[in-house]
C-alpha positions as CSV (number, residue, x, y, z in Angstrom):
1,X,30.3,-37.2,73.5
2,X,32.3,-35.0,71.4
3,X,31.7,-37.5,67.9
4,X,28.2,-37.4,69.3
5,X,28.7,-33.4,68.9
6,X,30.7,-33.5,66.0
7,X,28.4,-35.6,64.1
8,X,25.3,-33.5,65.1
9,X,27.0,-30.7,63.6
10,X,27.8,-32.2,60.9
11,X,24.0,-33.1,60.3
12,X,22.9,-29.8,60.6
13,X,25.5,-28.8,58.0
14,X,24.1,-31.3,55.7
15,X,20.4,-29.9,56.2
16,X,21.7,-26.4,55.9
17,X,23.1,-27.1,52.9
18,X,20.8,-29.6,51.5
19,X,17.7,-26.4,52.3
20,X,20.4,-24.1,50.7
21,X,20.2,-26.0,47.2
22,X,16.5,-26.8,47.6
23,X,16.1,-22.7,47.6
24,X,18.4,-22.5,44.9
25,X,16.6,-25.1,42.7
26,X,13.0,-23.5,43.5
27,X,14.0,-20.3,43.0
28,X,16.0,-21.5,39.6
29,X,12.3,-23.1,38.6
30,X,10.6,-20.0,39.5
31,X,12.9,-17.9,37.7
32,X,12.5,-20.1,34.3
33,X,8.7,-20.4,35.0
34,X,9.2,-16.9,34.7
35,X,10.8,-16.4,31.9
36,X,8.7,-19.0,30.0
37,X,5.3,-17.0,31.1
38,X,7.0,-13.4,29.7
39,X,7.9,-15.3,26.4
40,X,4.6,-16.8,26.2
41,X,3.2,-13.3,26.9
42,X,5.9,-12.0,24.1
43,X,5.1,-14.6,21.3
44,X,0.6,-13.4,22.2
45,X,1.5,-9.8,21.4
46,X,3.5,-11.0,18.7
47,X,0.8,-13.0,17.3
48,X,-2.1,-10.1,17.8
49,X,-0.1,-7.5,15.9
50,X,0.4,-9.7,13.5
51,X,-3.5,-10.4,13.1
52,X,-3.8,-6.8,13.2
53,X,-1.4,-5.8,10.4
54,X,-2.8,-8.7,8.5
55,X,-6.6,-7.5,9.2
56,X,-5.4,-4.6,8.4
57,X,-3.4,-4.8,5.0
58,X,-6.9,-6.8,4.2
59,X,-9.1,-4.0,4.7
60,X,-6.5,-1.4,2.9
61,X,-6.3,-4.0,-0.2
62,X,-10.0,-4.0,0.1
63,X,-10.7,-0.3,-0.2
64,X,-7.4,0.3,-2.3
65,X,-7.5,1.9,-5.8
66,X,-7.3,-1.4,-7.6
67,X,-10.3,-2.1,-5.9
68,X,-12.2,0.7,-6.2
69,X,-11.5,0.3,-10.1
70,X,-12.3,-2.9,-10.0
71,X,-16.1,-2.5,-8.4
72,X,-16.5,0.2,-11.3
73,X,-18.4,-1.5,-14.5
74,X,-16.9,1.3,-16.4
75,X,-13.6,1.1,-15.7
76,X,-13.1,-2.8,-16.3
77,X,-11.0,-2.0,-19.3
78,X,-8.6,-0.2,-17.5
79,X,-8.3,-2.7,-14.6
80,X,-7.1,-5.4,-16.9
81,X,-4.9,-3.0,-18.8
82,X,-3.7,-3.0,-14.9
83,X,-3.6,-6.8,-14.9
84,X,-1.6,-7.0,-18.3
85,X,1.0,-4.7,-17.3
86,X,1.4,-6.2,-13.8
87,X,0.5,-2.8,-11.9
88,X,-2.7,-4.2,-10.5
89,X,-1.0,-5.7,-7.4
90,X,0.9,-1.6,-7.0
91,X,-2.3,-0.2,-6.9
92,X,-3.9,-2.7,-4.1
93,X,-0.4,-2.0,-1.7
94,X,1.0,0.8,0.5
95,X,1.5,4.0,-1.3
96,X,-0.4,6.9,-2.0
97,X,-1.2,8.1,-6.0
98,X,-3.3,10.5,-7.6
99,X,-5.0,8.5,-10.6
100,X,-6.6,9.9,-14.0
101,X,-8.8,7.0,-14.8
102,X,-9.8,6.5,-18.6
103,X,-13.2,4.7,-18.7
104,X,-14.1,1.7,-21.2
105,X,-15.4,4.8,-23.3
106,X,-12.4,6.2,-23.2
107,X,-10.2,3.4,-24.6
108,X,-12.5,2.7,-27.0
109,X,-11.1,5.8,-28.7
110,X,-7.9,4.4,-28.9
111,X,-7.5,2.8,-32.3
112,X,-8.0,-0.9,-31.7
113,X,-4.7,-1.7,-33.1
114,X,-2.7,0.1,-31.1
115,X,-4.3,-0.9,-27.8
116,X,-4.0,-4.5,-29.2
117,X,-0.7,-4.0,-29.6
118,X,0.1,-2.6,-26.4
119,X,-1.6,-5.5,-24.6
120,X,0.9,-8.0,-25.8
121,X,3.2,-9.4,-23.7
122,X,6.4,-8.1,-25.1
123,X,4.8,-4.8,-25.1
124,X,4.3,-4.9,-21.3
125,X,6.8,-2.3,-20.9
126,X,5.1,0.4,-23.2
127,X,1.8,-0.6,-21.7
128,X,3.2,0.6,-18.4
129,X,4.5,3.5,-19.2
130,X,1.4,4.4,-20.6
131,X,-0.6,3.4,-17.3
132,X,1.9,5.3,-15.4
133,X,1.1,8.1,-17.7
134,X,-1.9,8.6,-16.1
135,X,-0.6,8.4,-12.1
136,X,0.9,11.3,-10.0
137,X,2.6,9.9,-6.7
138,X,1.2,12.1,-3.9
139,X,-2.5,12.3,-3.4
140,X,-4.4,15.6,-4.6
141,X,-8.4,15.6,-4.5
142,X,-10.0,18.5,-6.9
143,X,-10.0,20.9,-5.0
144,X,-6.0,20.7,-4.4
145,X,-6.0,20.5,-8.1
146,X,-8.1,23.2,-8.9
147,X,-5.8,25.5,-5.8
148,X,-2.6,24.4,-7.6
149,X,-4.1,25.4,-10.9
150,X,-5.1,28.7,-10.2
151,X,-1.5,29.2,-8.4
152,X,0.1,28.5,-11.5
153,X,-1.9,31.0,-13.5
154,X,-4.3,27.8,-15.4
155,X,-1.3,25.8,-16.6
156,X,-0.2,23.4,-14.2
157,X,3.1,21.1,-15.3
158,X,2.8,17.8,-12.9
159,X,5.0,14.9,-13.6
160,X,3.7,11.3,-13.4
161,X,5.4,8.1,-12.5
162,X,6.8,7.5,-16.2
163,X,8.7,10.6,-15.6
164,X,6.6,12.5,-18.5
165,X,4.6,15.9,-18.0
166,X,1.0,16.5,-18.0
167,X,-0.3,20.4,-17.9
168,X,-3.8,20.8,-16.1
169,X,-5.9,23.5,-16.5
170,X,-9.4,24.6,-15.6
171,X,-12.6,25.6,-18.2
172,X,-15.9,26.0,-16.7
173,X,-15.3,24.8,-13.5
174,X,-13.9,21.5,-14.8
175,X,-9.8,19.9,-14.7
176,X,-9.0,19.4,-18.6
177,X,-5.4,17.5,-18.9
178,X,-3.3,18.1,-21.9
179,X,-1.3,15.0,-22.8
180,X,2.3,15.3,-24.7
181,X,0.9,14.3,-28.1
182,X,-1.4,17.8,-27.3
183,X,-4.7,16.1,-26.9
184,X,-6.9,17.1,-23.9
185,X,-9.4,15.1,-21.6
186,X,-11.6,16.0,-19.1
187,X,-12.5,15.2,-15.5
188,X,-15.9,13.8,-15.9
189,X,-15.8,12.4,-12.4
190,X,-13.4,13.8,-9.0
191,X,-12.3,12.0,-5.4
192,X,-13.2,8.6,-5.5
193,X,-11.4,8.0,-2.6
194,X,-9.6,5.1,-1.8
195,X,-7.2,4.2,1.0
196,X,-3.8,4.3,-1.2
197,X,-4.8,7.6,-2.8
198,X,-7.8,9.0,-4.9
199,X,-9.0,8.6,-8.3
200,X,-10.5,10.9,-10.8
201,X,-12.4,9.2,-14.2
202,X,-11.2,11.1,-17.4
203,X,-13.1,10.4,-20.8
204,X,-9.3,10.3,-22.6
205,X,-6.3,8.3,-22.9
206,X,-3.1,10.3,-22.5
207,X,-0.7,9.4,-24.8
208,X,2.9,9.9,-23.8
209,X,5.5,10.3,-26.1
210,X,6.2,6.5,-26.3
């Protein structure tokens, strides 16, 4: 009777413990179904943002200054001066510039000898600075321009990206932009917008100090 006993007990021991582990395993499986669902979940959000910043960076490229040059017949000139100098691909990303945009006109005034030999490859370097010339970093639209003009009594110093000066000032209404060799162009057109800044068409090259 009392093996009878002990080996009852000891049965129920067994189907304690064997229950015991069967909890522990399910709840083991729960817990790394658990974890599999919430990294499942992680790796979707993951994957939507990332559609978003791609869908995104798409739609600023698309509406980007480069762009906005590009879709301009009249500035064609200056988007492959772009192209030669490798600053097309800075003016489709993040950022935000003010641009002074020569038209075709415009570099046509240029003597053809010296834009040719800026758009040679070993050149690439004065060709940029050149480009750059013509860039402020910071985003002004003309009526900023015109405020910041009259502040500084109709002689406005700004500096562009190649570290040179430009001095704007206002005639009749309109931005002229003194260069450093002391010629002067004019704002024919203000505020295309674009996403990584604004542009404003000039009818002159400025010519830094090269």
């Amino acid at each position: 009777m009392k093996l009878k006993t002990i080996l009852m007990s000891l049965a129920v021991v067994a189907m304690l413990f064997a229950s015991c582990e069967d909890s522990k395993k399910k709840e083991a499986e729960a817990q790394a179904q658990a974890e599999e669902m919430r990294m499942e979940r992680e790796k979707d959000s993951l994957m939507k943002v990332e559609e978003m910043n791609t869908a995104n960076m798409a739609e600023m490229e698309a509406n980007s200054i480069a762009a906005k040059a590009m879709g301009n017949a009249e500035l064609s000139t200056l988007v492959s001066a772009l192209q030669a100098a490798d600053l097309a691909q800075t003016f489709k990303s993040e950022g935000t510039y003010t641009v002074f945009a020569p038209t075709n006109e415009a570099f046509n005034k240029v003597a053809k000898a010296t834009m040719d030999n800026l758009m040679k490859p070993e050149n690439k370097e004065q060709l940029q600075g050149l480009l750059k010339y013509h860039v402020l970093q910071g985003k002004m639209n003309a009526t900023d321009v015109l405020a910041n003009i009259k502040a500084a009594n109709n002689k406005l110093d700004v500096t562009t990206l190649n570290g040179e000066v430009l001095t704007l000032s206002e005639k009749g209404g309109k931005v002229m932009i003194k260069d450093a060799k002391g010629n002067t162009a004019t704002v024919t057109s203000a505020d295309m917008d674009a996403s990584n800044g604004i542009v404003h068409v000039i009818d002159k090259v400025l010519m830094p100090t090269m």
